[in-house]
C-alpha positions in Angstrom: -48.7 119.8 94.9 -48.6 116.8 92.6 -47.8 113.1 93.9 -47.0 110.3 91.4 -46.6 106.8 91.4 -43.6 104.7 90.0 -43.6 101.3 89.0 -42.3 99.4 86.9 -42.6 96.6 84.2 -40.7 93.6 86.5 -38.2 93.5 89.2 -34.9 95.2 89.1 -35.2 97.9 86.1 -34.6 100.9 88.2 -37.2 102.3 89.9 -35.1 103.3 92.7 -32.7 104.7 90.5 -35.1 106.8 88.7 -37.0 107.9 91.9 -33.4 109.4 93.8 -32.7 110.9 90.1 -36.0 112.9 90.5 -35.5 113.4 94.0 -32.6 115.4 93.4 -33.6 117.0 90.4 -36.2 118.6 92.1 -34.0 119.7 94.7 -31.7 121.3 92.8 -34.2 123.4 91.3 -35.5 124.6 94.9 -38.4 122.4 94.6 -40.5 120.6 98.2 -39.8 116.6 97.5 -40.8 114.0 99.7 -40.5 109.7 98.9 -41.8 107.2 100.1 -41.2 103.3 99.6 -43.9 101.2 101.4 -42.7 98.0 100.9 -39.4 96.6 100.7 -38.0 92.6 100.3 -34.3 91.7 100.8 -33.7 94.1 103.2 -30.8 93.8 105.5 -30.4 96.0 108.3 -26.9 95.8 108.4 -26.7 97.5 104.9 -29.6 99.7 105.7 -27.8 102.5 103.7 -27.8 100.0 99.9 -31.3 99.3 100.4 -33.7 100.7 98.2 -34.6 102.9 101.5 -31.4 104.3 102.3 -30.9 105.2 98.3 -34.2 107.3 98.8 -33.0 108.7 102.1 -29.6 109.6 100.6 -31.5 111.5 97.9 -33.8 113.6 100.0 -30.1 114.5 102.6 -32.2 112.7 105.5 -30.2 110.4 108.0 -29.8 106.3 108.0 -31.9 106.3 111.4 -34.0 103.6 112.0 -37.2 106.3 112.4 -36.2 107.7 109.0 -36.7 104.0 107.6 -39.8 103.2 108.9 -41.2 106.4 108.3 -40.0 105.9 104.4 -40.3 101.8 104.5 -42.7 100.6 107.2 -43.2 97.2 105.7 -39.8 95.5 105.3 -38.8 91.9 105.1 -35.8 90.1 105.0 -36.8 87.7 102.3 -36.2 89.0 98.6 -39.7 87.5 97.6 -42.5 89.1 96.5 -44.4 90.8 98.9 -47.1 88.4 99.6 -44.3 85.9 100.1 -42.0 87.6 101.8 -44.7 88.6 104.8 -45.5 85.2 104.9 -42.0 83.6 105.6 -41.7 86.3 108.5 -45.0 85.5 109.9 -47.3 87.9 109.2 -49.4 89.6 105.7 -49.7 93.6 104.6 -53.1 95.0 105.3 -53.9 96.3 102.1 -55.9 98.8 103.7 -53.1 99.9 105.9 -51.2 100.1 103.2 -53.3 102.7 101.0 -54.0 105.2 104.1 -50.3 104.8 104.8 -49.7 106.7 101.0 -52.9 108.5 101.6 -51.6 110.1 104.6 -47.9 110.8 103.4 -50.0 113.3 100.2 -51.9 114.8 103.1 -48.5 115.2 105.2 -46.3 116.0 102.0 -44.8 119.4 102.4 -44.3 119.5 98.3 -44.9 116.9 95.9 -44.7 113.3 96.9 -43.4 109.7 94.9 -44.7 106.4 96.3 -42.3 103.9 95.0 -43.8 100.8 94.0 -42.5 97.6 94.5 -41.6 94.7 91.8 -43.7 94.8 88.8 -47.3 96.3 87.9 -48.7 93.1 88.8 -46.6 91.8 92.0 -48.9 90.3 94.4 -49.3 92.4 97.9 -51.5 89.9 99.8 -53.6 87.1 98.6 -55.8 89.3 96.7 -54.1 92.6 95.9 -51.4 93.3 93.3 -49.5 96.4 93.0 -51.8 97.4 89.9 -54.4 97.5 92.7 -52.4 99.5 94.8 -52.1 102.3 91.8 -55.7 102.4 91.0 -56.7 103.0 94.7 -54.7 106.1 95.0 -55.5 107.2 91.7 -52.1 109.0 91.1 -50.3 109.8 88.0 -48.0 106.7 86.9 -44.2 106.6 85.6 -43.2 103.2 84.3 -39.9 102.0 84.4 -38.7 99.8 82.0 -35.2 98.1 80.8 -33.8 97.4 77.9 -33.3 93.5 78.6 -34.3 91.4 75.6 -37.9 91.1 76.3 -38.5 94.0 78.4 -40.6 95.7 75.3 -43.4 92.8 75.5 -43.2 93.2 79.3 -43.5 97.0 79.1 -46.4 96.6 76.2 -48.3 94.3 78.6 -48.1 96.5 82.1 -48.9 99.3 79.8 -52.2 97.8 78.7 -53.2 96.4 82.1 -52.7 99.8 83.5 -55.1 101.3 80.8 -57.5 98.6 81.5 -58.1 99.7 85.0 -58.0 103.4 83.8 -55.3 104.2 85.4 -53.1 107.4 84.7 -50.1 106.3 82.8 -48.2 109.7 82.1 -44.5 108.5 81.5 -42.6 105.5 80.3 -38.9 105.3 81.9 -36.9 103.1 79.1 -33.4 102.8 82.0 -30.6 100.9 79.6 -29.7 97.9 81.4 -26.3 96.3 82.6 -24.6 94.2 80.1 -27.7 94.5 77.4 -27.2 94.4 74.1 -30.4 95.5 72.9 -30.2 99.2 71.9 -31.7 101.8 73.8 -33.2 104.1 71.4 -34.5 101.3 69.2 -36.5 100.3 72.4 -37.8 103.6 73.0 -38.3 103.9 69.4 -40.5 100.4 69.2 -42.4 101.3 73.0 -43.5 104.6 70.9 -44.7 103.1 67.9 -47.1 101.0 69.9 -47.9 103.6 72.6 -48.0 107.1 70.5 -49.7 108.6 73.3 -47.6 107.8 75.9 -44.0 110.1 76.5 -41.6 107.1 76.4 -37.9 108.8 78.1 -34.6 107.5 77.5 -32.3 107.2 80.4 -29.2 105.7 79.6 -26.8 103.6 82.0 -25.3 106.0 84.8 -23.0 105.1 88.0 -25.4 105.8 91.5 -26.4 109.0 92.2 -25.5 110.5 88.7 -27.3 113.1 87.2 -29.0 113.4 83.9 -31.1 115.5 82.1 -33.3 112.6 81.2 -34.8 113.2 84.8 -36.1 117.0 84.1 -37.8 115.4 81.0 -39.6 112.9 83.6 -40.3 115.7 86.1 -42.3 118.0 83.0 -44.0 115.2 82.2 -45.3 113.7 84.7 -46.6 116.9 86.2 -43.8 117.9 89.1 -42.5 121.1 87.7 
């Protein structure tokens, strides 16, 4: 079965979103889904179920049990920093190593197809030599890049694009998710992202309330190889 990797061009654009939207997608259609989320700032567990973690639970109908989010999250940390930062105000670093035979093992493990979440941006630092874009390139797994519709977001989505193909890595699918309050259009910016990147299928996905469906994520699943 197919695993793929989603990141994104910065923090906050909807990765999560776009990963639940999958999740149940393929569910609906009878299809084996598993997620998992690696790493994860910010979190609180007191509001276990709003983390990025419990949205990815919620998706695949497993329980808020602390087992369930380890098994989905094992690196969490209460700081919202990036990675590198946030292990380090709790004490401690993520063994990048660790960290790529944790994925390795949840594709080997997967019953069906499998999405390793990302965390931040394509080039969020992991430790004090490994980015995410590192990250991607060891597992050598198809990418979706999610991207807003912020003013700016098309240089930022331009850029993680080429440093992506500069380490060869798969980039299958860009994720264009409106964002809250934007004024810059959504189709124009899908639109402009295609223009530069004619090889790339650049998806609109337009601003929904949690846990809608839409039938932008069937779209994502074709083309990135899950159905």
């Amino acid at each position: 079965m197919a695993s793929v990797f989603i990141t994104a061009s910065g923090t906050d654009v909807g990765k999560t979103f776009v990963a639940a939207g999958l999740i149940r997608y393929l569910r609906s259609q009878g299809e084996a889904i598993d997620a998992v989320k690696p790493i994860v700032s910010g979190f609180d567990p007191a509001r276990a179920g709003e983390s990025d973690s419990g949205v990815l639970l919620r998706a695949l109908g497993l329980p808020f049990t602390d087992e369930e989010i380890h098994d989905i999250s094992p690196w969490r940390f209460a700081a919202p920093l990036s990675p590198d930062m946030a292990a380090r105000h709790a004490g401690t670093e993520i063994d990048f190593d660790q960290l790529v035979s944790f994925c390795e093992t949840a594709m080997k493990e997967a019953d069906g197809s499998l999405l390793v979440e990302g965390v931040g941006g394509v080039m969020v630092p992991i430790d004090q030599d490994n980015t995410v874009l590192d990250w991607i390139a060891e597992l050598d797994l198809p990418v979706v890049l999610v991207a807003g519709t912020y003013l700016g977001s098309i240089s930022h989505t331009l850029t993680a694009a080429e440093v992506l193909d500069q380490e060869d890595c798969d980039l299958r699918t860009i994720v264009v998710s409106e964002s809250e309050g934007s004024h810059v259009p959504l189709f124009e910016t899908v639109a402009t992202i295609s223009r530069f990147l004619p090889a790339i299928e650049v998806i609109a996905l337009p601003r929904l309330e949690a846990g809608a469906d839409h039938p932008a994520f069937a779209q994502i699943a074709k083309s990135c190889g899950l159905v």
